[in-house]
C-alpha positions in Angstrom: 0.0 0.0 0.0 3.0 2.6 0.7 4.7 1.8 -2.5 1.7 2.1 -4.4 1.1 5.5 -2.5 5.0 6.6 -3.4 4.7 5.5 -6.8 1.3 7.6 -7.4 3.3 10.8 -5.3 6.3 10.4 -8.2 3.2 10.7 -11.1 1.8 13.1 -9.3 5.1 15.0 -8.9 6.2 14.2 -12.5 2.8 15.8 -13.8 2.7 18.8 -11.6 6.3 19.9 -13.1 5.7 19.1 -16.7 2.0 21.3 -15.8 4.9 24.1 -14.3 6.9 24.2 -17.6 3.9 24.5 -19.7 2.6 27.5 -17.8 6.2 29.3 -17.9 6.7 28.6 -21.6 3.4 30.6 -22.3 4.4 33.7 -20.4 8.0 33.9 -20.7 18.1 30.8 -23.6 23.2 32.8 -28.8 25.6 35.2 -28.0 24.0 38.4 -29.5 24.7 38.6 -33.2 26.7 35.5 -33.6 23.8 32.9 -33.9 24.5 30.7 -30.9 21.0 29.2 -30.3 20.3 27.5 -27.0 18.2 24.3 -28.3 21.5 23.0 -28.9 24.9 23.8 -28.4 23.9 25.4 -25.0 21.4 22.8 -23.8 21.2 21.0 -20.4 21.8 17.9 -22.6 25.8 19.6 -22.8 26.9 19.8 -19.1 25.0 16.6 -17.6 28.3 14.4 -16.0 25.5 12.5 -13.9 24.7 9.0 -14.6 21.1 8.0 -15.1 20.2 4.1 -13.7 18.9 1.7 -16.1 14.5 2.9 -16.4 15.3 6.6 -14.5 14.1 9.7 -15.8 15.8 13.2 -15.4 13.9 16.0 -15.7 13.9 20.0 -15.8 13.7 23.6 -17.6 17.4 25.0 -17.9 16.9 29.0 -18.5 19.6 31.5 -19.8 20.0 34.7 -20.9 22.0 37.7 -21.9 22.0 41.4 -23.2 25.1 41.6 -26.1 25.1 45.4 -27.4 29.2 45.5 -27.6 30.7 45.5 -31.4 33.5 43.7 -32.4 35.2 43.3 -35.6 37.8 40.6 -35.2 39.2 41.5 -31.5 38.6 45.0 -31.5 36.0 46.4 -29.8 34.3 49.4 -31.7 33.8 51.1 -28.6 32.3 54.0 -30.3 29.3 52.3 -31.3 28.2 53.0 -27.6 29.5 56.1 -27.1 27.6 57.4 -30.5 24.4 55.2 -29.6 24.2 53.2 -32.5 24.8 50.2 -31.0 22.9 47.3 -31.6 20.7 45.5 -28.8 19.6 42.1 -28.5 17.8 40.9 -25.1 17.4 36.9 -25.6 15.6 34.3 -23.2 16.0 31.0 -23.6 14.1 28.4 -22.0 15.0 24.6 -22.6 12.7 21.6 -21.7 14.8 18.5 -21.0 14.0 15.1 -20.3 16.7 12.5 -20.1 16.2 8.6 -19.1 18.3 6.1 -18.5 17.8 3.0 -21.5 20.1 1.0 -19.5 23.4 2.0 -17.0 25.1 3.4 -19.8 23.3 4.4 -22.8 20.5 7.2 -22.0 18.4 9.7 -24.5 17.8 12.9 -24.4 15.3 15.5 -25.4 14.7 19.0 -25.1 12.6 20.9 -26.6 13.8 24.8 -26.3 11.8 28.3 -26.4 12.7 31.6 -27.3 12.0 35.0 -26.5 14.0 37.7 -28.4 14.1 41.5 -28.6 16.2 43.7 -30.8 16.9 47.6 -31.3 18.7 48.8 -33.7 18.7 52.6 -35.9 20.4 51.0 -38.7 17.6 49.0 -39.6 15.2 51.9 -39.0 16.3 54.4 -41.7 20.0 54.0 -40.8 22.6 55.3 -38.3 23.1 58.9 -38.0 24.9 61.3 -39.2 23.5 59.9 -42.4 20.2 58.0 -41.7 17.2 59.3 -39.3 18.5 58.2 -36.3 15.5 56.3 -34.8 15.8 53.7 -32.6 12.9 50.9 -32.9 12.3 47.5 -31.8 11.7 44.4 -34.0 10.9 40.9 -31.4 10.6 37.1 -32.0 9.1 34.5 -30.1 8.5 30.9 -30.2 9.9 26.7 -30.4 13.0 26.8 -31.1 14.9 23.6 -33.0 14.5 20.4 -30.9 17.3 18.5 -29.9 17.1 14.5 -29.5 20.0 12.3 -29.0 21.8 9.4 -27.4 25.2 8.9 -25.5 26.7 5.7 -24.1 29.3 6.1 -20.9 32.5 4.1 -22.0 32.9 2.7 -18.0 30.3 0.6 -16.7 29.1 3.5 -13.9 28.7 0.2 -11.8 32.2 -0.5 -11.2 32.5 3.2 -9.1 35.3 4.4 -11.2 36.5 7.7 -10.1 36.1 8.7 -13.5 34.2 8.4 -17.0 33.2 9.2 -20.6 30.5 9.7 -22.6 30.2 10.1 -26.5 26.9 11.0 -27.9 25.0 11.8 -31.1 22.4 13.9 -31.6 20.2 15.3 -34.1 18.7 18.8 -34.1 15.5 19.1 -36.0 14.2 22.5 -37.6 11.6 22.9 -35.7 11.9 26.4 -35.0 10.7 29.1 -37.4 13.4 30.8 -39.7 11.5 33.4 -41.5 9.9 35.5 -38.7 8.9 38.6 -39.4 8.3 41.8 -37.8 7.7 45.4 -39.1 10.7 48.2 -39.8 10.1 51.6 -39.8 11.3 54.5 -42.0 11.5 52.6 -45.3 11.5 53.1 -48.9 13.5 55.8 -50.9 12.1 58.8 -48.4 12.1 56.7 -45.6 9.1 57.1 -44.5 7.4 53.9 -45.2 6.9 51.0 -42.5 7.1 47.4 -43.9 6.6 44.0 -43.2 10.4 42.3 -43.4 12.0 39.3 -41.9 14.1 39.7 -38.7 17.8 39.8 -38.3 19.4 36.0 -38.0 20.3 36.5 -34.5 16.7 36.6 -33.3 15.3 33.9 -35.5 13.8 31.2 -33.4 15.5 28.3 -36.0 17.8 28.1 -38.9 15.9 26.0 -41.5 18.6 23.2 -41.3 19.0 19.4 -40.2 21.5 19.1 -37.7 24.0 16.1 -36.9 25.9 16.6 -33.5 28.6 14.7 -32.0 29.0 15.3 -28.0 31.8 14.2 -25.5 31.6 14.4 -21.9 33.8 13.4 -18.8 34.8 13.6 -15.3 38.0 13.1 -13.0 37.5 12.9 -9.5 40.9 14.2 -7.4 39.2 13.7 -3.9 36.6 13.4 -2.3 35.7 16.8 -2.8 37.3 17.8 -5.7 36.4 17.2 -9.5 37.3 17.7 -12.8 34.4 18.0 -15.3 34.5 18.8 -19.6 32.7 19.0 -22.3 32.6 19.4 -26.4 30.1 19.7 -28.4 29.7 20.5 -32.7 26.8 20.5 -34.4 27.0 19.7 -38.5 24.4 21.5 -40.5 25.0 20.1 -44.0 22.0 22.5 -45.6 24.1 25.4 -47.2 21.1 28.0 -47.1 17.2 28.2 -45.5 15.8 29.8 -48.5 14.9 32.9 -46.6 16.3 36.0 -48.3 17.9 38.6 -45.9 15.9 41.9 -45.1 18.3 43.8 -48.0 16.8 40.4 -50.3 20.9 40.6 -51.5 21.6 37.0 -50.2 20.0 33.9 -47.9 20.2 33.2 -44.4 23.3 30.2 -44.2 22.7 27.3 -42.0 25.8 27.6 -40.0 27.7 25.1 -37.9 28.4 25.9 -34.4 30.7 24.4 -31.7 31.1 24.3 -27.8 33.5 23.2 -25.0 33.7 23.7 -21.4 36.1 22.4 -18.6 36.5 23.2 -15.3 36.2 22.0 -11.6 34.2 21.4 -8.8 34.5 21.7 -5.0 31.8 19.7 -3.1 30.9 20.9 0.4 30.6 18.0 2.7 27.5 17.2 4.1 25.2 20.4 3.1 25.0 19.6 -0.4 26.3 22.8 -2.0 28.8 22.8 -4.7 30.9 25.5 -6.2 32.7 25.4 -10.0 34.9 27.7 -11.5 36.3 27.1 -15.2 36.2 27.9 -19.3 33.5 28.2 -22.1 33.6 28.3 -25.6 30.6 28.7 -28.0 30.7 30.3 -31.4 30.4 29.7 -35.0 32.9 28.8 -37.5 33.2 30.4 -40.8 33.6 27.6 -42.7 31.3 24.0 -42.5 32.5 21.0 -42.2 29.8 19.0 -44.6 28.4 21.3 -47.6 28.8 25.1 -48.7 29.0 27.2 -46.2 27.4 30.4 -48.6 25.0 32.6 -47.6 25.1 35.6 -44.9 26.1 34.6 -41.0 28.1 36.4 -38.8 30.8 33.6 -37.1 32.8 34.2 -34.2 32.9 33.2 -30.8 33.0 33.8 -27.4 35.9 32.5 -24.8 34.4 33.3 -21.0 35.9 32.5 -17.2 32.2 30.7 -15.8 32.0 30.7 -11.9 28.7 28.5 -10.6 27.2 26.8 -7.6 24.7 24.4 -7.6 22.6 22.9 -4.6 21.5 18.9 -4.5 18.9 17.6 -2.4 17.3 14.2 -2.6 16.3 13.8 -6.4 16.3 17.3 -6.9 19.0 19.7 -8.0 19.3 23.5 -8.7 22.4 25.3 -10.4 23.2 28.8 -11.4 26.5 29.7 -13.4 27.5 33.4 -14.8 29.7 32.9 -17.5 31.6 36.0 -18.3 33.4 37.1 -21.4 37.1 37.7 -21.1 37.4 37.4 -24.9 35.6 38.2 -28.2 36.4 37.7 -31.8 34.0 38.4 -34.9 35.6 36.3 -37.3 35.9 36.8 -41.4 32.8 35.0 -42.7 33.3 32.8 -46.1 31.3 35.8 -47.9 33.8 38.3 -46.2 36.6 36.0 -47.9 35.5 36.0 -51.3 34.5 39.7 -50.9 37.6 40.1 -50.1 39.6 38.7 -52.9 37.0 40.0 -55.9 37.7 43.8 -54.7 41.4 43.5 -53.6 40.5 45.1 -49.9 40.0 43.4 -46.9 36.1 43.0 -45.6 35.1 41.6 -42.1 31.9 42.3 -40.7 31.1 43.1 -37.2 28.6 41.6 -34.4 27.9 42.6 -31.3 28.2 40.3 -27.5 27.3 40.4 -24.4 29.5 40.6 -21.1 27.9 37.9 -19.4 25.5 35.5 -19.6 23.0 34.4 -16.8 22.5 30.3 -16.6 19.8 28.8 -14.5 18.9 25.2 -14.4 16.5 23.1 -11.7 16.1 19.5 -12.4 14.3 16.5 -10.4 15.3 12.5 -11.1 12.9 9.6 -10.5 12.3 6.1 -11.5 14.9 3.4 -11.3 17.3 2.0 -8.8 19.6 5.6 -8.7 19.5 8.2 -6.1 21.8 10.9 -5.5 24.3 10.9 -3.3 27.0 12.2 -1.9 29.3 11.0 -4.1 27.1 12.3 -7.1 28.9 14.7 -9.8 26.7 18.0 -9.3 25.1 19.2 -12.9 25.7 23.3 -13.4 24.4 23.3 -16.8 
């Protein structure tokens, strides 16, 4: 009679969280311009050094989000941007749904399903930057599903054995579920500039990018002692489609389907007894300029972001809460493949600019249940 009553708490539970993460995806995770979208490289999936027991789910909404409005072009800041106003702002929310079980010991899936809530402001894109354009600042927003990420990974050491360390390799597959030709309106159009239209938002703030995506994920620990631990990560998506078929706002070129890459390492100090830990170490995230599988034509903005990311997270029973503020210490808008050939038709060197943002905010909560698994101490902590 008590395991039946346990067993109807856990549906219970289970039911009143997945009710939770439909209410806050009604209502409402990129690095500003450079197209880092947080369905996938920057998913809970990428981060999660815990191992699931064979028929236990993992659970929970991973949140993130950042304000980029500082221009690069390569390394160098264009600091005037700022100091003239004519910077370019993008406040993005991300909201990933994750569920992970546990096929067996080793091999697990995971899904998440990932939100989006995007707002940008710009003058250039409203009848242009002063001294020559109208100076206006307006707002064009997004909003929706993002591009779902499903996947497997298998941990190379049986997790029974209580190895003081392990790996993981995964594949995954992100699908385009997201909308890639959102529109919004733009003021002070047309030859006089005074005419609002309907036009397709900047790439940054598209929900999805039109393409099929292949990833490859590796994850690992090292423990050192009993409180210490070393924890990575690395992550690349393939996205063989060269284009979307969705014509920029100018309608001078398509929106590319861009790989993008991630990696993290760092360490953890577990308090004893009051289940707080504390992390400190690197990210990566970014964009290449070049794919690995198919063209890599059409307009994107590559670069990437390196960032020191301090975190703690909390771990009670089956249920576990992290926060991480990863914070750039450097910035590079790279020379895109269009840049390139730009370059060598005219004879003068082109390399467009983006904008990031100084830090990113990362918040994660997640609950396990089902199987033969509970945490303990001994239990790598997840900051996501």
């Amino acid at each position: 009679m008590v395991s039946k009553y346990i067993k109807l708490q856990k549906i219970l539970t289970f039911t009143f969280l997945l009710l939770m993460i439909i209410v806050h995806t009604q209502v409402t995770f990129a690095q500003g311009c450079v197209a880092i979208r947080g369905g996938s490289s920057c998913s809970s999936t990428v981060g999660e050094t815990t191992t699931l027991s064979q028929g236990e789910f993992s659970t929970g909404v991973g949140v993130r989000y950042f304000k980029s409005f500082r221009h690069f072009r390569g390394e160098n800041e264009e600091s005037q941007r700022v100091e003239q106003g004519t910077e370019v702002i993008n406040h993005s929310y991300f909201m990933d749904v994750v569920l992970n079980y546990g096929f067996t010991n080793r091999l697990f899936l995971d899904m998440t399903l990932p939100f989006v809530s995007h707002n940008r402001s710009s003058m250039y894109e409203h009848g242009g930057n002063p001294p020559k354009g109208l100076g206006e600042r307006h707002e064009t927003s997004s909003a929706g599903l993002a591009d779902i990420h499903i996947g497997a990974g298998y941990w190379l050491v049986n997790p029974d054995l209580m190895e003081d360390y392990n790996y993981s390799i995964g594949l995954g597959m992100k699908l385009p579920s997201g909308k890639y030709d959102y529109m919004d309106v733009f003021y002070n159009q047309g030859a006089s500039k005074n005419v609002d239209t309907l036009g397709v938002v900047d790439q940054s703030i598209q929900p999805g990018d039109g393409g099929f995506g292949i990833s490859l994920e590796i994850q690992g620990y090292q423990s050192l002692s009993r409180y210490f631990t070393l924890s990575g990560n690395l992550y690349y998506m393939v996205n063989p489609r060269e284009t979307n078929g969705v014509l920029t706002r100018s309608g001078t070129n398509e929106f590319s389907c861009p790989d993008q890459y991630a990696a993290r390492l760092g360490a953890y100090y577990n308090l004893p007894v009051s289940g707080f830990s504390f992390y400190l170490g690197g990210r990566m995230e970014g964009v290449p300029s070049k794919d690995l599988i198919g063209g890599s034509a059409g307009f994107r903005r590559p670069g990437y972001a390196i960032s020191l990311e301090p975190g703690v997270s909390f771990n009670k029973n089956s249920f576990s809460v992290n926060l991480s503020l990863p914070t750039a210490i450097s910035r590079n808008r790279t020379q895109s493949y269009e840049d390139e050939l730009k370059t060598i038709e005219t004879g003068v060197f082109t390399q467009g600019d983006a904008a990031f943002a100084d830090y990113l905010v990362n918040f994660s909560f997640s609950y396990r249940f089902g199987g033969s698994h509970s945490m303990t101490e001994g239990d790598i902590p997840q900051i996501k």
